[in-house]
MIZAPA-699002 format. One record per residue (C-alpha): residue in one letter; x negated, y, z negated. Coordinates in steps of 0.02 Angstrom, whole numbers, plus 50000, padded with zeros to 5 digits. Example, Ala and Ser with C-alpha at 12.3 -4.5 7.8 and 13.67 -1.06 7.14 Angstrom:
% residues 2
a493854977549610/s493164994749643/
END
This chain:
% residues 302
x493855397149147/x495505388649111/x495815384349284/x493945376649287/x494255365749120/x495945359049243/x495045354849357/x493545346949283/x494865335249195/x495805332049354/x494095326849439/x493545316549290/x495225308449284/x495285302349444/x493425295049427/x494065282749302/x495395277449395/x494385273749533/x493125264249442/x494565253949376/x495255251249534/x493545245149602/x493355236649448/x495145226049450/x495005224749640/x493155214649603/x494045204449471/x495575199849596/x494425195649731/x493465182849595/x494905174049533/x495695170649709/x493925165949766/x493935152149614/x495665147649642/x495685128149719/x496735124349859/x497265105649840/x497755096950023/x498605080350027/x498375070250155/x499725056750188/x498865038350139/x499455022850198/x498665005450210/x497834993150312/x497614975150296/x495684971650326/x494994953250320/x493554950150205/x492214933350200/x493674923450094/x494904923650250/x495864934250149/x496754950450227/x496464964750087/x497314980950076/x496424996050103/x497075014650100/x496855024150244/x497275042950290/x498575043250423/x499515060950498/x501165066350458/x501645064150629/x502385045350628/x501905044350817/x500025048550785/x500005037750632/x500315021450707/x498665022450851/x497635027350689/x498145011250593/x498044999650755/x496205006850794/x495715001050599/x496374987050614/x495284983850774/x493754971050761/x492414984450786/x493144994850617/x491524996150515/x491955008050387/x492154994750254/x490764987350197/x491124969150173/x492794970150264/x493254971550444/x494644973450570/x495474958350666/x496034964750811/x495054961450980/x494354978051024/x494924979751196/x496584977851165/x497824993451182/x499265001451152/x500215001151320/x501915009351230/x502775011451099/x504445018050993/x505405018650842/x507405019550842/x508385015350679/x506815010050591/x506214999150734/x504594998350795/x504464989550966/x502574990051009/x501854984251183/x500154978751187/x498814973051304/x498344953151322/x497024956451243/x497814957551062/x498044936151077/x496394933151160/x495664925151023/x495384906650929/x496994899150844/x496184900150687/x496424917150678/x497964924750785/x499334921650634/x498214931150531/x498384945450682/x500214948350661/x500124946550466/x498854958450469/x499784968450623/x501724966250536/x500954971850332/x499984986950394/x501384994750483/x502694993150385/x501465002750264/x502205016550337/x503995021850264/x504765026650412/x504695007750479/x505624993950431/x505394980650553/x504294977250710/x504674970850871/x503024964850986/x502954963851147/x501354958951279/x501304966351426/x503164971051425/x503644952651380/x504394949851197/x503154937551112/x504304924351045/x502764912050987/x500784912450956/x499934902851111/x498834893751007/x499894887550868/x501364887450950/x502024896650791/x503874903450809/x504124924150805/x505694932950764/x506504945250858/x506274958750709/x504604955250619/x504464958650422/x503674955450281/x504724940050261/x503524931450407/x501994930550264/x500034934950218/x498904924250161/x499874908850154/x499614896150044/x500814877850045/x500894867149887/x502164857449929/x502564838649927/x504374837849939/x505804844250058/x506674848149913/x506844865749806/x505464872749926/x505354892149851/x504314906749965/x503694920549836/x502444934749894/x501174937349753/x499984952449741/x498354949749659/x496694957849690/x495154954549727/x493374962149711/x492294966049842/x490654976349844/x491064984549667/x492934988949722/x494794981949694/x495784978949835/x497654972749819/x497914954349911/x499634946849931/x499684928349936/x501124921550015/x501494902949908/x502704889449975/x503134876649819/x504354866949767/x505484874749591/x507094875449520/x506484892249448/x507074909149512/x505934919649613/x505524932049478/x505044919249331/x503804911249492/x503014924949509/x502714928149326/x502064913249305/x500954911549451/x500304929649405/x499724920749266/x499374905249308/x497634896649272/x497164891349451/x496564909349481/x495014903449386/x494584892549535/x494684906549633/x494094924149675/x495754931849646/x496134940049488/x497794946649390/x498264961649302/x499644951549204/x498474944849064/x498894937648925/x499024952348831/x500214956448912/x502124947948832/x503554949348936/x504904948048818/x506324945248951/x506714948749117/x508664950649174/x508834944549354/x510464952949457/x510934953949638/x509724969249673/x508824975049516/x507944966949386/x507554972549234/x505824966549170/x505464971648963/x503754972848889/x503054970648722/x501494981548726/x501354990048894/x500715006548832/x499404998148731/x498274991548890/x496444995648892/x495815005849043/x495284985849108/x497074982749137/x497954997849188/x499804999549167/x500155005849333/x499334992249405/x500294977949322/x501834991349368/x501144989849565/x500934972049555/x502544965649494/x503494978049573/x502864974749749/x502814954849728/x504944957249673/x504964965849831/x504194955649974/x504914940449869/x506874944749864/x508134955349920/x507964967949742/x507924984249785/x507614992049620/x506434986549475/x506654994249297/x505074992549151/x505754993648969/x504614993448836/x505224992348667/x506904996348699/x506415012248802/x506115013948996/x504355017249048/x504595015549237/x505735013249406/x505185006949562/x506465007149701/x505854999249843/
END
């Protein structure tokens, strides 16, 4: 009788512990089921003309493979791209890639006759649009063109000189307002622009005549009135007080009165992106520091 009560327990004990077992092994299964699995895909961008003439940046989703990334930009940047509405590629469609490589940071891309095959109008936008989308890419720092094996040292049509090493330094979307030979500054602004219900950065590339520094240009032109008369807009309103700005060899220091305080219309990261990037492609500053009230709110090293 003894021995039966054993058992009985032994048999009733090891039912409960596996119906806990199926029980726990259910409830695993659930939460791994429900668990997300996030994938990043590496983003870069590509400079897209729109109906203003102006080249636009747009993110794209490139590979982590630097050789497989650089075909994907060049076919976006082709003329037959339709995946933007309102925007479109510049590049002839028939051209291609005949070769390429990269060694210290140099890009030396051969293409087909085909990439020049096209109005003068348009062919200095090709290698601004060619020159800004591939240096999107962190692993490139400069660009050397060639057409059919020979280096292109001008543009056909224009006549426009190339050099040797292209960078951001040759331009996008230039713009001259100049009437003097004298104090002639170049400054690379970013604004943005609005097309079919979406921002897009645009860099404007300004020739003028100052005395000003670089930095205090930019500020000012980021906030300049003539935008008005155009359809590019700011981020630096006039909400916005910069209470100083220190300007040495490669950093700058830019501090803020009420950064924090923005409204979700003018986000901080985007007046962040915008000065940051127009310090950049402006000067030789490698590092830009944000101090608001005393305190740092961000560092952008380029």
């Amino acid at each position: 009788m003894l021995r039966k009560k054993i058992l009985r327990k032994i048999y009733l004990t090891t039912f409960i512990i596996f119906i806990l077992f199926v029980i726990s092994s259910f409830t695993i299964n659930k939460n791994i089921s429900n668990i997300k699995i996030e994938y990043h895909n590496p983003l870069s961008s590509v400079y897209l003309l729109n109906d203003d003439n102006h080249l636009l940046s747009v993110d794209v989703i490139v590979s982590t493979d630097i050789m497989k990334s650089i075909p994907i930009i060049i076919d976006d940047l082709k003329e037959n791209n339709n995946n933007y509405h309102g925007l479109k590629g510049i590049i002839p469609k028939d051209t291609k890639i005949n070769d390429f490589k990269i060694e210290n940071g140099i890009l030396s891309i051969d293409f087909s006759k085909e990439l020049l095959n096209v109005n003068k109008d348009i062919e200095e936008k090709i290698i601004e649009s060619l020159v800004y989308s591939l240096l999107s890419l962190k692993e490139i720092n400069g660009i050397k063109i060639s057409i059919d094996k020979e280096p292109l040292k001008f543009l056909p049509n224009t006549n426009i000189m190339l050099d040797d090493i292209l960078t951001k330094t040759f331009g996008i979307n230039k713009e001259y307002d100049v009437n003097s030979l004298q104090n002639i500054k170049k400054v690379t602004v970013y604004y943005y622009e609005e097309n079919n219900g979406n921002n897009y950065y645009v860099p404007v590339t300004k020739y003028l005549n100052s005395d000003d520094d670089k930095v205090k240009i930019i500020i000012d032109n980021l906030k300049n009135n003539y935008l008005a008369e155009t359809n590019l807009m700011s981020y630096l309103s006039d909400k916005i007080k910069i209470e100083n700005y220190e300007y040495q060899d490669n950093l700058v220091t830019l501090s803020f009165d009420a950064l924090s305080e923005l409204g979700p219309e003018n986000i901080k990261e985007e007046v962040i992106y915008t000065l940051a990037n127009s310090i950049f492609d402006s000067t030789e500053v490698t590092k830009v520091i944000f101090i608001e009230n005393g305190n740092i709110v961000d560092i952008k090293i380029k």
